[in-house]
C-alpha positions as CSV (number, residue, x, y, z in Angstrom):
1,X,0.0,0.0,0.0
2,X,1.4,3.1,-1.0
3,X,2.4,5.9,1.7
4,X,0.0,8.7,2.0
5,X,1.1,12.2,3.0
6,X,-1.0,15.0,3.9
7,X,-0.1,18.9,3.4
8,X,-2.2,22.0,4.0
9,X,-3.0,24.4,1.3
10,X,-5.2,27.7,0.8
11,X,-6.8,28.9,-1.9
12,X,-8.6,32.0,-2.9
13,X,-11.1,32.8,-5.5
14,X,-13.7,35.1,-6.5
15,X,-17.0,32.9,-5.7
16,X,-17.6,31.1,-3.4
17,X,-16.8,26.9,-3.8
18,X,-20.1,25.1,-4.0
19,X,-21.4,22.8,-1.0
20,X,-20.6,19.5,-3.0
21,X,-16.6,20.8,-3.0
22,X,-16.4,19.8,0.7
23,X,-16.6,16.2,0.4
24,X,-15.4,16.2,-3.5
25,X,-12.3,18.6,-3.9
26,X,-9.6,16.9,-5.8
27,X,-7.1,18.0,-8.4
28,X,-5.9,16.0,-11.3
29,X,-1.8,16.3,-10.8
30,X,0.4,19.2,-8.7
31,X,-0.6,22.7,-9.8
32,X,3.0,24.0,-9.8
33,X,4.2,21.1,-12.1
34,X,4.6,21.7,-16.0
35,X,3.5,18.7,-17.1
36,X,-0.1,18.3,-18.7
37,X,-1.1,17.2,-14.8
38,X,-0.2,20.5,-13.7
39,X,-2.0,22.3,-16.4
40,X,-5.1,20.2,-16.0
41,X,-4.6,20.9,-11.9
42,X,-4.5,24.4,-12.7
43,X,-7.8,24.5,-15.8
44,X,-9.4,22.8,-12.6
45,X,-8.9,25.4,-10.7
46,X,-10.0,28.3,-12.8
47,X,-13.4,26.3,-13.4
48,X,-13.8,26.9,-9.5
49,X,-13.2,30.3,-9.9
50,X,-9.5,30.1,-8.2
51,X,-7.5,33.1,-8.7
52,X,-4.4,31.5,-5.9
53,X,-3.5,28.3,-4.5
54,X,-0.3,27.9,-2.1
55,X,0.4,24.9,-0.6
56,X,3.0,24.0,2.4
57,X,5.8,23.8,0.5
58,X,6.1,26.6,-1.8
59,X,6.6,30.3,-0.4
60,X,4.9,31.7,-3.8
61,X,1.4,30.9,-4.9
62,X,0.1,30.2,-8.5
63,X,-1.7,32.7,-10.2
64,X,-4.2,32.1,-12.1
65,X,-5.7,33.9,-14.4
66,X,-9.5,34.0,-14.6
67,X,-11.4,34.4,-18.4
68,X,-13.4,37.4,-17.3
69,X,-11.2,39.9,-19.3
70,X,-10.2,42.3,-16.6
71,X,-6.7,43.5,-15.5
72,X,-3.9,41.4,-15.1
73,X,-4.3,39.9,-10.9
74,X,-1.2,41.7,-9.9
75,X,-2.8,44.9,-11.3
76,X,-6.3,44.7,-9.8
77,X,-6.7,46.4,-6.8
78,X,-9.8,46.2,-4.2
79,X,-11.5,43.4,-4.8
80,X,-13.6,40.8,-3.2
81,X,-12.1,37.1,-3.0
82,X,-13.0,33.9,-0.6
83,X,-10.7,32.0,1.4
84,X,-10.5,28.6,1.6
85,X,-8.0,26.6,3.7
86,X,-7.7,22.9,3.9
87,X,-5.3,19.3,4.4
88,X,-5.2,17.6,1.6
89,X,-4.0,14.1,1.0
90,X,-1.7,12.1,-1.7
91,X,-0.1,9.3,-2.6
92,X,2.0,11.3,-4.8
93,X,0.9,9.2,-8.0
94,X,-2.9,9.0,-8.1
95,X,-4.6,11.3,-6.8
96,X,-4.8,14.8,-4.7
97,X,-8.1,15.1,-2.5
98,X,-9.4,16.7,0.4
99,X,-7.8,14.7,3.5
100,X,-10.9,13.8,6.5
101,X,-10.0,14.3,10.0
102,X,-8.0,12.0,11.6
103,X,-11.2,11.8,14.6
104,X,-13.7,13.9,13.8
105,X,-16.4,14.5,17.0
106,X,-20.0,14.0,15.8
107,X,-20.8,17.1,17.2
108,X,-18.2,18.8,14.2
109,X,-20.1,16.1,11.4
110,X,-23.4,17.1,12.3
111,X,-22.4,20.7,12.4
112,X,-20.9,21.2,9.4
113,X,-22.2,18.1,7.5
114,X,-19.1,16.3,6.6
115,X,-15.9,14.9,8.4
116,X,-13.6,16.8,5.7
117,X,-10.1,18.7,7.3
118,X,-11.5,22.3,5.8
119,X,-10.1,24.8,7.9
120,X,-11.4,27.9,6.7
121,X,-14.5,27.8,4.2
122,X,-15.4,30.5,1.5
123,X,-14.2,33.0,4.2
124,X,-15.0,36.6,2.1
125,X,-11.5,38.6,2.2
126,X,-11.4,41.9,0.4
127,X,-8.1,41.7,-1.5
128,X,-5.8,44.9,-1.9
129,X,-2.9,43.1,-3.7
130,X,-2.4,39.8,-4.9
131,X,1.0,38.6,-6.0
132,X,2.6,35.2,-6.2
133,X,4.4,36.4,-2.8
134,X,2.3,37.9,-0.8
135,X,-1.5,38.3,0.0
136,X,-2.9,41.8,1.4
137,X,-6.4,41.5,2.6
138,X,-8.6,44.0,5.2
């Protein structure tokens, strides 16, 4: 059986993920690859509206560039985005999903509906600047 590893990640977009993305977030390769798994990762993305995605391991983010013909991301300023923030899970050769809690309480379950390691969900941040360095939100 292949190792898992888990790794934390935020994202921010500009809507909100849909309920079913709680239980069902997954991405096709590693978004900062360039390989056609990385490009498929990052089309994935954009057709959740995701604008950023960092994970643990990389001090910059990937932009993404939406199809809604505005500025450039590193040129629009004041803007609403959501904030998501989760653990994911891989066995670095198959697949990339949403990790569960390692022991969820039921009280958490029947609260939010799911046992899925979401930390922040569809938070709304209004977004001053946006690089693939550094976030400034308030």
């Amino acid at each position: 059986m292949a190792k898992i590893d888990r790794f934390r990640v935020q994202v921010y977009g500009l809507r909100p993920f849909e309920d079913d993305q709680r239980t069902t977030f997954s991405l096709p390769g590693d978004p900062y690859q360039d390989s056609p798994a990385g490009e498929a990762a990052r089309e994935h993305l954009k057709s959740l509206g995701v604008v950023f995605y960092r994970d643990q391991f990389h001090g910059e983010g990937v932009l993404i560039q939406p199809d809604d013909g505005g500025d450039l991301l590193e040129d629009r300023v004041g803007f609403l985005a959501f904030k998501n923030s989760a653990t994911l899970e891989t066995d670095n050769k198959t697949f990339i999903r949403i990790a569960g809690w390692p022991k969820p309480r039921p009280k958490y379950v029947k609260a939010k509906g799911d046992d899925r390691c979401w930390h922040i969900w569809n938070q709304q941040q209004f977004i001053r600047e946006l690089t693939p360095t550094r976030i400034t939100a308030g």
